[in-house]
C-alpha positions as CSV (number, residue, x, y, z in Angstrom):
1,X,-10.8,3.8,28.3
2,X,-11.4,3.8,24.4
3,X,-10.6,-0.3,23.1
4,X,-10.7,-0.2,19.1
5,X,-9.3,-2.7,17.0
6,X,-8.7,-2.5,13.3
7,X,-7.5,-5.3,11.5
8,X,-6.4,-5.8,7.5
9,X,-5.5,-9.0,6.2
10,X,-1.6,-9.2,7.4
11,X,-1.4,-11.1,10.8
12,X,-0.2,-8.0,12.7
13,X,-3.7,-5.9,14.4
14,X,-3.4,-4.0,17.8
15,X,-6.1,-4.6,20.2
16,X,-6.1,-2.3,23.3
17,X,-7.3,-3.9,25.9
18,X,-5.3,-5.8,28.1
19,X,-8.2,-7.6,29.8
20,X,-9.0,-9.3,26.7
21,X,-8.4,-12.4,25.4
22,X,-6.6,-12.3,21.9
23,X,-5.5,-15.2,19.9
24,X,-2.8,-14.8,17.3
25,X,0.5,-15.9,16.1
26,X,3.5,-13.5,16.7
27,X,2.4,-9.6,16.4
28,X,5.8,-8.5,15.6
29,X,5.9,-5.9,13.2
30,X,6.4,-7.0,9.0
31,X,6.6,-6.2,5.6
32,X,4.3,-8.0,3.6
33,X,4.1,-7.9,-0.3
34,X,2.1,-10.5,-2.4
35,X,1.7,-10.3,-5.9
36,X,-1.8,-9.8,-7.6
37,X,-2.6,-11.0,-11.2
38,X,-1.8,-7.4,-13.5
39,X,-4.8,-7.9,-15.1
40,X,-8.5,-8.9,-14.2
41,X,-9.8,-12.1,-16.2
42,X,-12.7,-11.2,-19.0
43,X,-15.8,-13.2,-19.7
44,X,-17.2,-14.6,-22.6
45,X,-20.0,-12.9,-23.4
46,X,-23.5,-14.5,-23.0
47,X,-26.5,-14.7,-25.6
48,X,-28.4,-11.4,-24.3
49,X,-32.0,-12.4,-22.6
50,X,-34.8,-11.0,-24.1
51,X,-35.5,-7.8,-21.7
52,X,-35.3,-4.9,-23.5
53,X,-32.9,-3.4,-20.7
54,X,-30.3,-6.0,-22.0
55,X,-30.5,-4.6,-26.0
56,X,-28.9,-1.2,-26.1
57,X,-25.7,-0.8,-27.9
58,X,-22.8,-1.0,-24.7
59,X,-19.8,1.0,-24.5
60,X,-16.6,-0.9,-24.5
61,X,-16.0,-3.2,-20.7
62,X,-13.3,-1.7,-18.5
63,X,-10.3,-3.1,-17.5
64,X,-9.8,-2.7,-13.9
65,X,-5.9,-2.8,-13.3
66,X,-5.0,-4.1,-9.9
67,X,-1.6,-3.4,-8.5
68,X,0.7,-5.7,-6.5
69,X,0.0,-5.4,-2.8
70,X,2.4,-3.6,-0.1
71,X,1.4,-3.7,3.1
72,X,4.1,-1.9,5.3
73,X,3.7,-2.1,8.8
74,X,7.5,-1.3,9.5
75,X,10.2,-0.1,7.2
76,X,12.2,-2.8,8.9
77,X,10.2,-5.7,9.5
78,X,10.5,-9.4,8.0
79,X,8.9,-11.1,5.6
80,X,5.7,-12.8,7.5
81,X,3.7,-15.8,5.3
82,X,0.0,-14.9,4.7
83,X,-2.5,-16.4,8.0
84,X,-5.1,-18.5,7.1
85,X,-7.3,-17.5,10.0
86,X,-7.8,-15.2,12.7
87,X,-10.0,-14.1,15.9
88,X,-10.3,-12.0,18.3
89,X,-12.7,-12.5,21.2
90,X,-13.3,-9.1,22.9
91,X,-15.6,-7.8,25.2
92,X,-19.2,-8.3,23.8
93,X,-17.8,-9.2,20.8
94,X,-15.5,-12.1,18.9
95,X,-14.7,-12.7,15.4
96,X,-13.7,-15.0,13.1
97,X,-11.8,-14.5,9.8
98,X,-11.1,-17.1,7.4
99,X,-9.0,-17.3,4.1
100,X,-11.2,-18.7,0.9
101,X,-8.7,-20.2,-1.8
102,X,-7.0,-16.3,-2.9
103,X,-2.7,-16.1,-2.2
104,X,-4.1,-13.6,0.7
105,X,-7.2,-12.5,3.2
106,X,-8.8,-9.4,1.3
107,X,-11.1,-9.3,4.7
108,X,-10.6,-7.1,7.4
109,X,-12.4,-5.7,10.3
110,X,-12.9,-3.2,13.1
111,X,-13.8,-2.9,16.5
112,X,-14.1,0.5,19.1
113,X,-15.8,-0.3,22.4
114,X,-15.7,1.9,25.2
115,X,-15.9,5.2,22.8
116,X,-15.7,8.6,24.4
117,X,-15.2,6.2,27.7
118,X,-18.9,5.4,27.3
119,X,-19.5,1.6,27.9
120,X,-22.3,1.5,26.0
121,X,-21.0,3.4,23.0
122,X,-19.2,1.0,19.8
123,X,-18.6,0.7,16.4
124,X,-18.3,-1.9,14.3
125,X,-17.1,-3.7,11.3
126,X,-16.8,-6.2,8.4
127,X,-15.2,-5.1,5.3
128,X,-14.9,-7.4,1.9
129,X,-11.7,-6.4,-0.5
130,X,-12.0,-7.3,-4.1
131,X,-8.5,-6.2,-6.2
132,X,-6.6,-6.5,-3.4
133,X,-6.4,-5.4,0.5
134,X,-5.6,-1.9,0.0
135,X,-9.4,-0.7,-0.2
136,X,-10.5,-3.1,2.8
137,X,-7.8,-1.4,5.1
138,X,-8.6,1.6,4.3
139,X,-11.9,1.4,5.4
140,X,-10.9,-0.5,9.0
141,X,-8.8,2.0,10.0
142,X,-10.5,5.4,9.4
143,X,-14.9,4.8,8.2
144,X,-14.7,4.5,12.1
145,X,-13.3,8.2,12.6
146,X,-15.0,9.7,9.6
147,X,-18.9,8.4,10.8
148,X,-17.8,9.3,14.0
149,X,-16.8,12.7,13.3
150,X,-20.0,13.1,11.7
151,X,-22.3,12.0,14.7
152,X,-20.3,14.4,16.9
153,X,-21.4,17.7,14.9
154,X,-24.6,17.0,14.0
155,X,-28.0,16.6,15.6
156,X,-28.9,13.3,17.3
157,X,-31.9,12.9,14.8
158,X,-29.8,13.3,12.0
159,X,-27.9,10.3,12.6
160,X,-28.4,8.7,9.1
161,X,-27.3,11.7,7.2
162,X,-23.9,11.4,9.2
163,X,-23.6,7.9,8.7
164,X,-23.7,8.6,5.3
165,X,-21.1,11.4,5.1
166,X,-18.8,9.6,7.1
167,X,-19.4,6.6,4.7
168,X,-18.6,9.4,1.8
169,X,-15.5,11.0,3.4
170,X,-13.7,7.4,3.8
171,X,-14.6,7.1,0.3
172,X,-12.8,10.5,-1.3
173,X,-10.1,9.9,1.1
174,X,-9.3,6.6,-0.4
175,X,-9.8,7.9,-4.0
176,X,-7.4,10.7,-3.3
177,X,-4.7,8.0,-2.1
178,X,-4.6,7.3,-5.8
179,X,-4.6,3.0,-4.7
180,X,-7.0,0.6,-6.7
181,X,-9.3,-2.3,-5.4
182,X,-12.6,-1.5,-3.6
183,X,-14.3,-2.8,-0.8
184,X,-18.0,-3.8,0.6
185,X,-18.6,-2.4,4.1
186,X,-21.3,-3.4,6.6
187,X,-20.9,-1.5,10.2
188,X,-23.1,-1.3,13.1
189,X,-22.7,2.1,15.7
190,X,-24.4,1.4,19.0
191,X,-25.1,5.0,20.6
192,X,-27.7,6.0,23.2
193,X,-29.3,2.5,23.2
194,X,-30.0,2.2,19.6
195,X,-28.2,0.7,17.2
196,X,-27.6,2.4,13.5
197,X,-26.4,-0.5,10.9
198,X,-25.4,0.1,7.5
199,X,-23.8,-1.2,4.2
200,X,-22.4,-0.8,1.1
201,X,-22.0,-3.8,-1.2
202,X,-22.9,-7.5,-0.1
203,X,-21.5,-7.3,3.5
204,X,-24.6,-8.5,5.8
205,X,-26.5,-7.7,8.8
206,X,-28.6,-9.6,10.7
207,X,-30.4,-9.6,14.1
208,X,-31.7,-12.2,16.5
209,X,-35.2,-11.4,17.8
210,X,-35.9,-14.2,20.4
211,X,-34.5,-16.1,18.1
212,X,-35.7,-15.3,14.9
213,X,-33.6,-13.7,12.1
214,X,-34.1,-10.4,10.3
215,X,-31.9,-8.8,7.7
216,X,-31.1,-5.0,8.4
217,X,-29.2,-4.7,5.5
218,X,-30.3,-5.6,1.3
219,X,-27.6,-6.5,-0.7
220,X,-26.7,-4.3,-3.2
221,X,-25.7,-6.0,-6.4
222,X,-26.7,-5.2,-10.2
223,X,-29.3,-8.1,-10.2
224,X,-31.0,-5.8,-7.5
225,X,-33.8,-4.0,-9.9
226,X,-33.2,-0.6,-8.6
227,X,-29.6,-0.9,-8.4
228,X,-29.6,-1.6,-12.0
229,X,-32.1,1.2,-13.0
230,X,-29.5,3.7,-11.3
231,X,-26.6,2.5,-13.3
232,X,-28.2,2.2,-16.5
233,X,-29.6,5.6,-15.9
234,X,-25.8,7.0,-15.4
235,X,-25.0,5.5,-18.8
236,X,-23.6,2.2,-17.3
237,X,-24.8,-1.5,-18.5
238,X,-25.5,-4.8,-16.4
239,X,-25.0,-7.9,-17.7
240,X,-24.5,-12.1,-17.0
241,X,-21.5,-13.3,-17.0
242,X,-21.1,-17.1,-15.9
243,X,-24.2,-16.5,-14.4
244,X,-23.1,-13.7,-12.3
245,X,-24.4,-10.1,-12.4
246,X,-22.0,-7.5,-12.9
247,X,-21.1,-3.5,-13.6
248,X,-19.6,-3.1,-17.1
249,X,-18.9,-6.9,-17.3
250,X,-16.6,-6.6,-14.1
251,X,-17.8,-5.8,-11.1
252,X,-20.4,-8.2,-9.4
253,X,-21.5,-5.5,-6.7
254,X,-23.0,-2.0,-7.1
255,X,-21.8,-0.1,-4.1
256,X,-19.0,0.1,-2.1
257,X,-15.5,2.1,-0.9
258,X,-13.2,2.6,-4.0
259,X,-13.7,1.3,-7.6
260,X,-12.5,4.1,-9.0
261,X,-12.5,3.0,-12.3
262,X,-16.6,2.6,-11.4
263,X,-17.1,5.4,-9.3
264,X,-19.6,6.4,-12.3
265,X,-21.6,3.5,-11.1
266,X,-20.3,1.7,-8.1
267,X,-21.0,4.5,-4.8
268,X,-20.1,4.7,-1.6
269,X,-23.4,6.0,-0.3
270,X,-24.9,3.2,2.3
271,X,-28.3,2.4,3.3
272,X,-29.0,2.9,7.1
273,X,-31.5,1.7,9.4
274,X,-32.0,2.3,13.2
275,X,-33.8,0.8,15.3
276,X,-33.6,0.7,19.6
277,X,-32.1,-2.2,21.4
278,X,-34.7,-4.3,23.2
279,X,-34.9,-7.0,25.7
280,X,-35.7,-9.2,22.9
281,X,-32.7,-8.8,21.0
282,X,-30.2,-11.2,21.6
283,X,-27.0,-10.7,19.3
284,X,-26.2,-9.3,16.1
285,X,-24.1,-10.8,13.1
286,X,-22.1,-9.3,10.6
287,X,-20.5,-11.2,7.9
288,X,-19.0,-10.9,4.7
289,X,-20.9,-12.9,1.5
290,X,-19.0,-15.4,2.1
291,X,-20.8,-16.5,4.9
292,X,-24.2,-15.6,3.1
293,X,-23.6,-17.3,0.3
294,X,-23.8,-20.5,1.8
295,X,-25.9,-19.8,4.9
296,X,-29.2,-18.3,5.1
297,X,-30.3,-15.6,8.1
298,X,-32.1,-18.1,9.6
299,X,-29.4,-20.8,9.7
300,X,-26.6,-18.2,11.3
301,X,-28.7,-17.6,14.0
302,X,-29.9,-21.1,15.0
303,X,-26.6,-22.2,15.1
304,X,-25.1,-18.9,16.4
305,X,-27.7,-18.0,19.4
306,X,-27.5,-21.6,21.7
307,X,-23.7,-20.4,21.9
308,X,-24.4,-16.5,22.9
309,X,-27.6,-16.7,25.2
310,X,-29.2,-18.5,28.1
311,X,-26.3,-20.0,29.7
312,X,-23.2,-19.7,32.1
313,X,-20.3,-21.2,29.6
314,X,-21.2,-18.7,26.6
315,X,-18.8,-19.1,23.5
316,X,-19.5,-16.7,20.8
317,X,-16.2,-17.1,19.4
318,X,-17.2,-20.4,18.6
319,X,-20.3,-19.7,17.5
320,X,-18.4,-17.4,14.6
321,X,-15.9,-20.9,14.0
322,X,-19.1,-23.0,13.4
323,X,-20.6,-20.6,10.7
324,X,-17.5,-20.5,9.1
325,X,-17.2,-24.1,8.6
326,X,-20.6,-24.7,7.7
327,X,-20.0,-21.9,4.9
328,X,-16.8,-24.3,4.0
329,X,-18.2,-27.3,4.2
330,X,-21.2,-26.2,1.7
331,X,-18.2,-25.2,-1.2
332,X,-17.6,-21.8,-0.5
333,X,-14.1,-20.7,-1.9
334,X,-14.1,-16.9,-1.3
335,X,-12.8,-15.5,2.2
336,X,-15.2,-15.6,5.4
337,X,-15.7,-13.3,8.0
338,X,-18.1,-13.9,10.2
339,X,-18.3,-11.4,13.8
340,X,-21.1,-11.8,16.5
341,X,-21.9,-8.8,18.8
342,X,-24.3,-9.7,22.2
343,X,-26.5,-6.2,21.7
344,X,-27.8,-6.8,25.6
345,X,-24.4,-5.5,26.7
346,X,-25.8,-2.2,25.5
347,X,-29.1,-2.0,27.0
């Protein structure tokens, strides 16, 4: 039996499975409308360093206009107040979402286990919204189909290239939807013992090897070197603001679902690495930057793996609730999703 679970930022998610554990508050269907700021905030412009890259005449910065959120789940439903916090612990999997200090959760994330009734076939998840949910949501509920889709036609070695397309598709789909805001993405398909992980934006990846930590994903941001030769070569600009890298003046990430006032500069295409699952890999985590903002790789698996491996009482769920509030008690503001996957389930 195929268990998938998709969840945006309302408090409403489906999780088939009846065997599993799921805690939430009321899962009755809603309306839920927030209002978004009409316009982004600008900077002030900084004193330009002294690289030459930073020199050129720049074209005008771009407003990005962000609409008022409506999430409908039912033409009928109530109004429902924005969660705080949610989780789901699932069969080699839990998660852990967090609110940061915004009127809503622009995080969402998915989970399919049991694919093509294949225990050892998944996919998933983490997805970080900026301008609102809609980008986020989009990206839960179908980059799941569209990679899949992809791996099904294609040849077994040219798993990459389908990651990518299905990564692409999810990405014209949105844009054709005609809704702004964008979203990071960071997903991990386990298929035939290996697992394929990939990203878009500042959504992270990293694996335990016996304990230590290593990043399968890079970050892609403007401060990134080659990032920022790409856009400058499409006739974009990268600047600080407030210390902060961004597109245009904006946009403080360089890839991603959406932005289609920066699909010039800001593409969907991900990086992808694969790799087999071995003995010596205890569990995977993928988090939004919230979490990696304030915690390094190392960190998230010190405090992650005593919870996940080498004992009868195993609590991953907690293990996601304690990286979260180390992230929040270190300052961090912005929402936090943090989701831990035990990869020797898929040996």
């Amino acid at each position: 039996m195929s268990c998938s679970v998709a969840v945006p930022t309302s408090p409403v998610f489906s999780f088939y499975n009846n065997n599993n554990n799921v805690n939430s508050s009321t899962a009755e269907p809603l309306m839920l409308s927030l209002p978004i700021p009409s316009t982004t905030p600008s900077c002030s412009s900084l004193s330009p360093p002294s690289s030459p890259l930073l020199k050129r005449k720049r074209p005008a910065k771009i407003d990005i206009p962000v609409a008022s959120i409506a999430f409908a789940v039912s033409p009928t439903a109530a109004p429902s107040p924005a969660r705080d916090a949610f989780e789901v612990d699932g069969p080699g999997f839990s998660v852990f979402c967090k609110r940061g200090r915004r009127h809503h959760m622009e995080d969402c994330f998915s989970a399919a286990v049991d694919l093509h009734g294949q225990p050892k076939q998944a996919f998933f998840g983490i997805f970080d919204g900026h301008g609102g949910t809609k980008a986020s949501e989009f990206a839960a509920h179908n980059l799941e189909k569209n990679v899949l889709e992809e791996v099904v036609r294609r040849d077994e070695n040219d798993i990459e290239e389908a990651v990518k397309h299905g990564y692409l598709n999810t990405d014209s789909e949105f844009l054709k939807e005609d809704l702004n805001g964008g979203s990071c993405c960071v997903t991990a398909l386990i298929r035939n013992g290996n697992l394929v992980v990939s990203n878009a934006g500042d959504c992270r990846a990293v694996i335990s090897i016996g304990g230590v930590a290593e990043a399968l994903t890079s970050d892609h941001k403007p401060s990134r070197e080659d990032e920022r030769d790409r856009i400058e070569t499409q006739g974009g600009y990268v600047d600080v603001c407030r210390g902060v890298w961004r597109i245009q003046g904006s946009l403080a990430v360089s890839r991603g679902i959406g932005d289609r006032n920066l699909k010039q500069w800001v593409i969907a295409e991900p990086e992808t690495k694969v790799l087999k699952i071995e003995p010596q890999h205890d569990l995977l985590i993928l988090a939004s930057d919230g979490l990696w903002e304030k915690v390094s790789n190392q960190e998230a698996v010190d405090i992650a793996r005593p919870f996940c491996v080498g004992n009868n009482k195993q609590q991953p769920l907690l293990a996601c609730k304690k990286l979260v509030e180390l992230s929040v008690s270190r300052g961090s503001v912005d929402d936090i999703s943090v989701m831990i996957i035990k990869l020797q389930n898929y040996i």
